[in-house]
C-alpha positions in Angstrom: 0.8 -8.5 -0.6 2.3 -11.1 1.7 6.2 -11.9 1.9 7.5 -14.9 0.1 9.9 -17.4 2.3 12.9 -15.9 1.3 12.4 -12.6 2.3 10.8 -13.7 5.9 14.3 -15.2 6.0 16.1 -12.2 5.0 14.3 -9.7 7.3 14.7 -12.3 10.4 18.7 -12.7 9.4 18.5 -8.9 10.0 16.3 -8.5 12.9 18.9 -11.2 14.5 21.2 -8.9 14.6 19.5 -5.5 16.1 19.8 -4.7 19.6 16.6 -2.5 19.0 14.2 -2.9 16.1 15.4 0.6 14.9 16.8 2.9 11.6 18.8 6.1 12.6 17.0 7.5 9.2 18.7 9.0 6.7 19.0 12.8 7.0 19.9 15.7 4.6 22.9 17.2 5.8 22.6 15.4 8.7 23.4 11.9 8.1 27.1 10.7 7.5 29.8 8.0 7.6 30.5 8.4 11.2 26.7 8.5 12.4 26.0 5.2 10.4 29.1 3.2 11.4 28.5 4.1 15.2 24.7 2.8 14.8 25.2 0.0 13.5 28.2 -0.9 16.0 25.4 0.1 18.8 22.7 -2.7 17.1 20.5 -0.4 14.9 20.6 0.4 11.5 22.5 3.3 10.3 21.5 5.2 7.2 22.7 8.0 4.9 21.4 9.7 1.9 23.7 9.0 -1.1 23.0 13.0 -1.9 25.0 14.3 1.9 28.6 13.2 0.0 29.3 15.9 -2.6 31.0 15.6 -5.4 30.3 11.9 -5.9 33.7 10.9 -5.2 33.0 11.7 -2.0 29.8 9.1 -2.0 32.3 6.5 -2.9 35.1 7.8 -0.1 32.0 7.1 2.2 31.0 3.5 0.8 34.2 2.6 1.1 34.5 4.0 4.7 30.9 2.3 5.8 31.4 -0.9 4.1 35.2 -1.7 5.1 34.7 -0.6 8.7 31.6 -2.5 9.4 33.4 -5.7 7.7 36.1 -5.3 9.9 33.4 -4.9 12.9 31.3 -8.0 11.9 34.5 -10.1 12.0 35.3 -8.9 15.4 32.1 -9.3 16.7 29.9 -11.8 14.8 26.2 -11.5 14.8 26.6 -8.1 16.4 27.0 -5.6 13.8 23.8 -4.2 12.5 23.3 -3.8 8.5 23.6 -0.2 6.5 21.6 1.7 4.8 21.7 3.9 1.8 18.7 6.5 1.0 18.4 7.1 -3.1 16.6 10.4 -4.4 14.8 8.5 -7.5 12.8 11.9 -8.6 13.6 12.6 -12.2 15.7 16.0 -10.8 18.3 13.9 -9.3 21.0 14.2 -12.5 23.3 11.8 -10.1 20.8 8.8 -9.7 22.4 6.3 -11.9 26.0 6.7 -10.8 24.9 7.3 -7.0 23.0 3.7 -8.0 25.7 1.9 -9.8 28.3 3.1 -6.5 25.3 1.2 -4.0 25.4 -2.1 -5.9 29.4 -1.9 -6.6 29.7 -2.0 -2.2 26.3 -3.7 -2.4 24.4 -2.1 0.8 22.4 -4.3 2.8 19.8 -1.6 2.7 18.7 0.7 -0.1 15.8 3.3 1.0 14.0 4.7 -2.4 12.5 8.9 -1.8 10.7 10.9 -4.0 9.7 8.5 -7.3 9.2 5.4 -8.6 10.9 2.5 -6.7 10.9 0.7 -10.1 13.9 2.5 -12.0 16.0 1.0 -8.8 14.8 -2.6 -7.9 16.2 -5.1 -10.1 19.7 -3.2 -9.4 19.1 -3.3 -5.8 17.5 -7.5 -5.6 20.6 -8.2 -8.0 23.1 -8.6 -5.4 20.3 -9.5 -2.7 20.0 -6.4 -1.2 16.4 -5.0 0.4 14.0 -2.6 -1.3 12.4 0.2 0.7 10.6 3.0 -0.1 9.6 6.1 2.0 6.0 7.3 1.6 3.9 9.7 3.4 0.5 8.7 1.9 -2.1 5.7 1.3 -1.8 6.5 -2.4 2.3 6.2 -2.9 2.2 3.5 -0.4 0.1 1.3 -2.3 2.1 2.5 -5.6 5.4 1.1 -3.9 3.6 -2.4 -3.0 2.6 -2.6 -6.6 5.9 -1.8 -7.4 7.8 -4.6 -5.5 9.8 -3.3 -3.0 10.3 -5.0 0.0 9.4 -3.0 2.7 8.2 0.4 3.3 8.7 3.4 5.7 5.4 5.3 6.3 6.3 8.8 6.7 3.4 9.7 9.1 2.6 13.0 10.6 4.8 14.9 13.3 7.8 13.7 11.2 10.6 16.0 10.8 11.4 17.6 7.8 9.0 16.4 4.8 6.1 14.7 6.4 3.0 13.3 6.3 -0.6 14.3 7.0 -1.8 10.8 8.6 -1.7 9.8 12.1 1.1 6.5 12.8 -1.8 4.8 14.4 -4.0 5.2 11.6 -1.2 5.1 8.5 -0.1 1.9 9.9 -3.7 0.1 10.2 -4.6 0.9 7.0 -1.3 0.0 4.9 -1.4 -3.1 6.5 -4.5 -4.3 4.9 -2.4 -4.4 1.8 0.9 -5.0 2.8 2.1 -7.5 5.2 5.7 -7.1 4.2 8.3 -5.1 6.8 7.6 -1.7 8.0 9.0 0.7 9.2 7.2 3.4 11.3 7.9 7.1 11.1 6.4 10.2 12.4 7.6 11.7 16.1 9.3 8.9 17.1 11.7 9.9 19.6 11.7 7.6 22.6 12.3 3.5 23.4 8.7 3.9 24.6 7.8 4.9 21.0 9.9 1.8 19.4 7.9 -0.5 21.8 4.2 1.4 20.9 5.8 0.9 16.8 6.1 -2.9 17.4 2.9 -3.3 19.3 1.0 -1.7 16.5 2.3 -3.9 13.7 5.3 -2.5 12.5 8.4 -3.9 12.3 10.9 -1.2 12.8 10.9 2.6 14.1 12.3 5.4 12.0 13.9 8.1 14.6 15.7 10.8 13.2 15.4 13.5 14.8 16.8 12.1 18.5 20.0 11.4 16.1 20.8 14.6 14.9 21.8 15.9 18.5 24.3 12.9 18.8 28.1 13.7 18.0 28.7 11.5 15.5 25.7 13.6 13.2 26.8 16.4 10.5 25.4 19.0 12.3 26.6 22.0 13.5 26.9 23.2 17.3 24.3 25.6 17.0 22.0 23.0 15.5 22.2 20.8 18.2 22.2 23.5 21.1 18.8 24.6 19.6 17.3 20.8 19.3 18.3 20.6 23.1 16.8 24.1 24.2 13.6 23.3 22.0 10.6 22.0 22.4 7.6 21.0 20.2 5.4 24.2 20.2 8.9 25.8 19.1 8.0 24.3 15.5 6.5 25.5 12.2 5.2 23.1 9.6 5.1 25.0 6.6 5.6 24.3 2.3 7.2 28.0 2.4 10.7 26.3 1.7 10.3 23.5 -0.3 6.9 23.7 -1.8 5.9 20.7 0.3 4.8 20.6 4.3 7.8 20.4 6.1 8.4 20.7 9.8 11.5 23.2 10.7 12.6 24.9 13.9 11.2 28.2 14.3 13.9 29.8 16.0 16.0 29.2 13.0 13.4 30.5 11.1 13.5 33.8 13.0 17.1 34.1 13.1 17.0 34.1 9.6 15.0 37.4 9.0 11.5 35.7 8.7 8.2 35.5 10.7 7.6 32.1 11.5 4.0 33.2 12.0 3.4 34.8 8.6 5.1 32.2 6.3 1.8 31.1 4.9 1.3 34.8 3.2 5.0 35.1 2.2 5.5 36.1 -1.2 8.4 34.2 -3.4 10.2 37.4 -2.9 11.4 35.4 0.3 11.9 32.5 -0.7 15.7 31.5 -0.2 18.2 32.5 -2.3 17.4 35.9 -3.1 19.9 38.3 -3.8 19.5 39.7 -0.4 18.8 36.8 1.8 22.6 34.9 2.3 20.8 32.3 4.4 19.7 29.1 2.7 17.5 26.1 3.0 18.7 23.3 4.8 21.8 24.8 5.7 20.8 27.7 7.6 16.7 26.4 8.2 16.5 23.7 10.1 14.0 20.7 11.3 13.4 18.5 13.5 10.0 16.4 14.3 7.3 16.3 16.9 9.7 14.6 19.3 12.7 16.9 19.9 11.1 17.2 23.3 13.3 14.7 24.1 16.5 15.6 22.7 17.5 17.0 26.1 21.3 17.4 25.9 23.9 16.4 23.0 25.1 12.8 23.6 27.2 9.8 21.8 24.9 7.6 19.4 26.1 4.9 22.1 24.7 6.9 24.8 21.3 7.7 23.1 20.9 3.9 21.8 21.6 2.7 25.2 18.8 5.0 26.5 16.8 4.2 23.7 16.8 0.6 25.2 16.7 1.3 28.2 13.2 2.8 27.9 11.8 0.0 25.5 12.6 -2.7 28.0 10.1 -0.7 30.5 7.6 0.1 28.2 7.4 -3.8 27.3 7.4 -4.7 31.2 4.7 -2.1 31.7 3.1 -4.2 28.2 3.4 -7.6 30.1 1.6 -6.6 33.1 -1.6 -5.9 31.3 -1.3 -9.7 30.4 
């Protein structure tokens, strides 16, 4: 499927106005006003799930937060401000999808990022007010149901990715969606690093998707202890495992641990330990935490400023070190 005029024109008004071609992706719990206004101030695009403000007033509170302070931004600094982002849960389960949807379109975000369904029951909403369509896949088979759906773009949700993730390599997952979608991408799955944002581009996508470098910065939802153990750990100090969710998800094992569990014995777990059990005050998400393949690199707790500028800082080598293979 190949992009029609007007949205080349819309994704290059947007890529105009990124410092890096990057989305500080949306994460549960994680994600929040703060975080996305101080990405998009620092040139990337900032992104929260509608589902982190609870109850909805909150989600409002935040739309109006996001929205009015990056106005105020874009008139101080033309051209500089990168676009928003909100993530929508379109699974039949979420009871608050329509009034989470009719909130996006009423402070119209640039942005809308589709999880967990059918991008259908979301896009004329979303193209109404000329908004982009994404939606977030970890497979060749929901990838190819999104392009048939219409949206816009797509994030491919390869493996190493934190939290829910997918099975495919981002070398491979790339190369094959784009023999049926030539719209913009954006690439997930252990991206960490500028390096990685340049190796994204060089492959054919259009955008990296790092979350879990953006937990650790200050701005993020997370707690103390969250970030303290993203900075201490390192990839062999994860477990990938559906235990939690019912789907593969990557977590931190030490926060496995620390909550009463073997790590190493999840696979055999009954559902006696699932969470929420009368005797188990620890919870999912909350108290279990993730993080992806790259949280190697988180190596201390830093200002989203400070982490974007490092972030550039290592894609401008890695496309000098590109050039001299020229």
């Amino acid at each position: 499927m190949a992009p029609d005029a007007e949205l080349g024109a819309r994704l290059a008004q947007i890529k105009a106005r990124l410092r890096l071609p990057v989305f500080a992706a949306p994460m549960f719990l994680v994600s929040g006003p703060d975080l996305v206004i101080a990405a998009c101030r620092e040139g990337v695009i900032g992104a929260f799930p509608s589902l982190n403000a609870r109850p909805l007033e909150t989600l409002e509170e935040w739309l109006e937060q996001v929205s009015s302070t990056l106005a105020g931004d874009e008139q101080r600094r033309p051209g500089r401000i990168a676009p928003w982002a909100v993530n929508l849960i379109v699974h039949r389960s979420n009871k608050r999808l329509a009034a989470d949807l009719d909130l996006t379109v009423k402070y119209q975000a640039p942005v809308v990022i589709t999880s967990l369904g059918s991008p259908k029951r979301v896009r004329e909403e979303v193209h109404s007010y000329g908004g982009l369509l994404f939606c977030d896949v970890n497979s060749l088979l929901y990838a190819r149901k999104a392009a048939d759906a219409g949206v816009d773009g797509l994030v491919l949700v390869a493996a190493g990715a934190g939290g829910h993730t997918g099975t495919i390599t981002p070398f491979a997952f790339l190369a094959e969606a784009r023999k049926f979608f030539d719209g913009p991408i954006a690439l997930a799955g252990g991206l960490s690093s500028g390096a990685d944002v340049a190796a994204a581009i060089a492959m054919g996508a259009d955008f990296a998707y790092i979350g879990t470098r953006f937990i650790a910065a200050r701005e993020s939802l997370a707690s103390n202890d969250y970030r303290r153990m993203l900075v201490e750990s390192g990839v062999d100090d994860l477990v990938l495992s559906p235990h939690f969710t019912g789907v593969p998800a990557n977590f931190l094992k030490p926060s496995v641990e620390r909550a009463g569990l073997d790590a190493a014995d999840l696979d055999r777990a009954g559902p006696q330990l699932q969470f929420g059990a009368a005797d188990r005050p620890s919870r999912v998400w909350r108290d279990i935490w993730s993080a992806g393949q790259g949280v190697g690199s988180v190596e201390r707790v830093q200002s989203t400023a400070e982490l974007v500028a490092e972030l550039e800082s290592g894609y401008r080598q890695a496309v000098k070190r590109l050039e001299g293979f020229e």
